[in-house]
C-alpha angles and dihedrals in degrees: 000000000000123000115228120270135205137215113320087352128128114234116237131247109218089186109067121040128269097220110049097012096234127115121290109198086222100165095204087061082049096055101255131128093247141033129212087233082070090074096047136082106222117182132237098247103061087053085049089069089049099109113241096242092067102032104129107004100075126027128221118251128246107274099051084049105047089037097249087153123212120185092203087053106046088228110162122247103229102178090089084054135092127249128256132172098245130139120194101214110058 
């Protein structure tokens, strides 16, 4: 499921994370009532890296928002971060 789009403007996947590109599980992408990113805290300052162009239309997947860090996915480390109450899905 694709996102609209405007004029010159890529279409979002809200399906696969902005930050890192993989999938994101996120279950309101999927079609369903609830999404896993409703029971973590992620901080501020992993959504702040989300591009404006794709904040809030796709969320990040677990691992950049939990800080399981991979360095082939450019998933943050946010345990040297600090906490914030954010939720991905609104």
């Amino acid at each position: 499921m694709l996102t609209g789009a405007g004029d010159g403007e890529k279409a979002v996947d809200p399906s696969i994370c902005p930050l890192c590109g993989r999938p994101n599980d996120c279950g309101m992408a999927a079609g369903k009532s609830d999404c896993w990113c409703r029971y973590v805290t992620i901080p501020h300052e992993v959504l702040d890296r989300i591009p404006p162009e794709k904040s809030g239309k796709a969320c990040v997947c677990r691992a950049c928002a939990t800080g399981v860090s991979d360095s082939e996915s450019g998933c943050v480390d946010v345990d040297s971060l600090s906490k914030a109450d954010e939720r991905c899905c609104r």
